[in-house]
C-alpha positions in Angstrom: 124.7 109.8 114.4 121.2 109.4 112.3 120.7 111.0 109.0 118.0 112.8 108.7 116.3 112.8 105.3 114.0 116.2 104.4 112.4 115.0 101.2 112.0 111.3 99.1 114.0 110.5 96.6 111.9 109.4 93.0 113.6 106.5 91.8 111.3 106.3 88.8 107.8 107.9 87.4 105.9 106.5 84.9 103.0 108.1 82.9 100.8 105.2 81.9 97.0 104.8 80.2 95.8 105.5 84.3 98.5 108.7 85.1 101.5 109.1 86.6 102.7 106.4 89.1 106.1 107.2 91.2 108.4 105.0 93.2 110.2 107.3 96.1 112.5 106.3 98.7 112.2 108.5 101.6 114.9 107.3 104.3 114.8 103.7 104.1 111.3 103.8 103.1 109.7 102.8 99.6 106.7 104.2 98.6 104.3 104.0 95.9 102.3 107.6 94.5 99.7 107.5 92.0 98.4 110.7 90.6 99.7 112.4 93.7 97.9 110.4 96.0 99.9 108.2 98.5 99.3 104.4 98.3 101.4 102.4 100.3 105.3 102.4 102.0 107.4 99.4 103.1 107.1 100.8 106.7 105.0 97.9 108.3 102.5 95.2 106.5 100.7 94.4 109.1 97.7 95.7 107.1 98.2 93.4 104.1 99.2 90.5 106.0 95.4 91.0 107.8 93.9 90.7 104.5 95.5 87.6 103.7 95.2 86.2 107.2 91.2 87.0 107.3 90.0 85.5 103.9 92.0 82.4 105.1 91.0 81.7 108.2 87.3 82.6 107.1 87.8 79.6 104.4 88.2 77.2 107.5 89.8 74.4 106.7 89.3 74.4 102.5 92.2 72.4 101.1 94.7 74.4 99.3 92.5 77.4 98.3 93.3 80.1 95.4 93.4 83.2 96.3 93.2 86.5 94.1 95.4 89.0 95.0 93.8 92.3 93.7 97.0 94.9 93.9 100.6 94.0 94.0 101.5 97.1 95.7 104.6 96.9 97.9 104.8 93.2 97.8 103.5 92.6 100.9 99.8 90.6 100.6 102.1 88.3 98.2 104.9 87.6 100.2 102.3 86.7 103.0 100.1 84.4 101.0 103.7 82.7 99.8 104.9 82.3 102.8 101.9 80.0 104.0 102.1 76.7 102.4 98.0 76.6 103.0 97.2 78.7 99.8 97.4 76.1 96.3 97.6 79.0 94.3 98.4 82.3 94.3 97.1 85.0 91.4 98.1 88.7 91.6 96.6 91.2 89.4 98.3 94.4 88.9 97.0 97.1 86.5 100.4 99.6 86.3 103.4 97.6 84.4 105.9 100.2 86.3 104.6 98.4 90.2 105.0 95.2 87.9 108.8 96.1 86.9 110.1 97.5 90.1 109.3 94.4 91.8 111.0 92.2 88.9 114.9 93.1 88.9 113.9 96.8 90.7 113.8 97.9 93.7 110.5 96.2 95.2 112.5 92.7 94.5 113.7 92.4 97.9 110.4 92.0 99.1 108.9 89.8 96.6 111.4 88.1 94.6 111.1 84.7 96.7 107.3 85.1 96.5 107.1 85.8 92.3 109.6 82.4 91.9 107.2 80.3 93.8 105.4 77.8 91.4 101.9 78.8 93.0 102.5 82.4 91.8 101.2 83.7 88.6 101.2 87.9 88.1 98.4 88.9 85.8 98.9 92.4 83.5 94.9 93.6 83.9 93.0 96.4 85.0 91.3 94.7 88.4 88.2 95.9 87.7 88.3 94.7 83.7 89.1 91.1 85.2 86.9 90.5 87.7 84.6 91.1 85.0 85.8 89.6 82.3 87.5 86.2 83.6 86.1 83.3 83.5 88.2 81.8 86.1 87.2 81.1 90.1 88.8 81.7 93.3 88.6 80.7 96.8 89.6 84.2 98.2 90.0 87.5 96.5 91.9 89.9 98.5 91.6 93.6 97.4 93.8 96.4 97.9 93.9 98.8 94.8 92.6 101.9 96.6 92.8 103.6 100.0 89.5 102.2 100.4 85.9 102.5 98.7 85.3 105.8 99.9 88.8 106.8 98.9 89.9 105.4 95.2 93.3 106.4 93.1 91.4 106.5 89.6 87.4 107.0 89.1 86.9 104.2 87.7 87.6 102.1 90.7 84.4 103.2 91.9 82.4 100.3 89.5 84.6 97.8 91.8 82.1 98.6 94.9 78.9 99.2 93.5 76.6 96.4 93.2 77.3 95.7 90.1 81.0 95.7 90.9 80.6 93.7 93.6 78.5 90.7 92.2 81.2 90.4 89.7 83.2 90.0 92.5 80.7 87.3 93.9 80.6 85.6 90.2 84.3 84.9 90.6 84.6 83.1 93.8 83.5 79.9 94.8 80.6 78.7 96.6 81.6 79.3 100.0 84.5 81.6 99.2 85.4 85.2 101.0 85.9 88.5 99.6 88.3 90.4 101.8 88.8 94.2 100.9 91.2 96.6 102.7 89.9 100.4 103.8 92.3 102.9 105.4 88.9 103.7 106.9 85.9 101.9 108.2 82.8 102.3 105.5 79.4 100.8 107.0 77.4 102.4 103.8 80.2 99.5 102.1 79.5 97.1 104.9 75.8 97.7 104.0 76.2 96.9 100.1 77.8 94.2 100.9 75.0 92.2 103.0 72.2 93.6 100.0 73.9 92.2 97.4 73.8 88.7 99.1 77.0 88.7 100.7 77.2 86.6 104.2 78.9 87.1 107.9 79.6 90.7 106.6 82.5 92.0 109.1 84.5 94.4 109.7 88.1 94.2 111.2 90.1 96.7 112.5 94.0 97.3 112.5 95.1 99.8 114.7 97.5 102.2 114.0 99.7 104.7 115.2 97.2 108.2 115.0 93.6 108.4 114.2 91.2 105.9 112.1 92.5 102.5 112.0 93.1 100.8 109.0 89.9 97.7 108.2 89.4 94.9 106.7 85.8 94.4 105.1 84.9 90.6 105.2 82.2 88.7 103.3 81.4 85.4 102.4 79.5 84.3 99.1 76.5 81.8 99.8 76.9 77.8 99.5 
């Protein structure tokens, strides 16, 4: 006999310096809600592992690239990007110490802990936006996932991240050659469009399909040689 489960369970909510940000378990689901809006569940992956999948193949065949996870999330663009002895190294940056905490010794472990104890791994405390802008360091790939999209972000100040300004930061930080890969719940050719004006090459967009109505994309560009 199934169970049937009416309403998630919070496991934990945290008020931080960008809201509140709550891990539920609904059924054997875990999902992630920031400032009321829904971010991600453990129900399938196949979204993140496109991201990862995209920027790497679009590299060719660049030995042992770094890629910039933007968004730990659930664990699953992580988990990916360890499991593929390709990547050199892997760099997460996660903005919300609680998404950070629940994946070290909390419930998120299951899904990451094999990924975090890799030597290629390194989890960054930052603010995306803050480092892409800030750092100094390079990347071969940065693969973004901090919003439902760039129509559809959890704080305002995500917008900055796909303006033109926000995105040739972006471009500052990779490599010649290198890919940004960003994840939409929605396709977004005005974002496709930014994208080729501010110099960005083989824009494309590709498409996961899901269960009911839009599917989930991938925006792809590739920073000039």
């Amino acid at each position: 006999m199934s169970t049937t489960y009416d309403s998630p369970e919070v496991l934990d909510r945290r008020e931080g310096p960008y809201g509140e940000v709550v891990l539920r378990r609904h059924g054997e689901l875990l999902q992630i809600i920031a400032n009321g809006c829904f971010l991600m569940d453990t129900s399938d992956g196949r979204s993140e592992r496109l991201l990862v999948d995209a920027a790497l193949e679009a590299l060719g065949e660049r030995p042992a690239p770094h890629v910039l996870i933007g968004g730990l999330g659930v664990g699953f663009s992580l988990a990916h990007a360890a499991a593929n002895s390709r990547w050199g190294r892997i760099t997460v940056v996660e903005r919300e110490s609680a998404v950070i905490d629940w994946h070290r010794g909390g419930p998120l472990g299951g899904l990451s802990h094999e990924a975090l104890a890799d030597p290629r791994t390194e989890v960054v405390h930052d603010d995306l936006v803050d480092y892409v802008n800030e750092t100094s360091a390079t990347f071969d790939a940065l693969c973004l996932d901090i919003d439902n999209g760039p129509g559809w972000t959890v704080t305002d100040g995500n917008d900055g991240l796909y303006s033109p300004a926000g995105l040739a930061s972006c471009a500052r930080t990779l490599r010649p050659g290198g890919v940004l890969a960003v994840w939409s719940a929605q396709p977004s050719p005005d974002f496709e469009e930014t994208l080729g004006n501010v110099g960005f090459q083989q824009v494309r967009t590709e498409e996961i399909p899901v269960a009911r109505g839009v599917p989930d994309v991938v925006h792809l560009g590739i920073r000039p040689e």
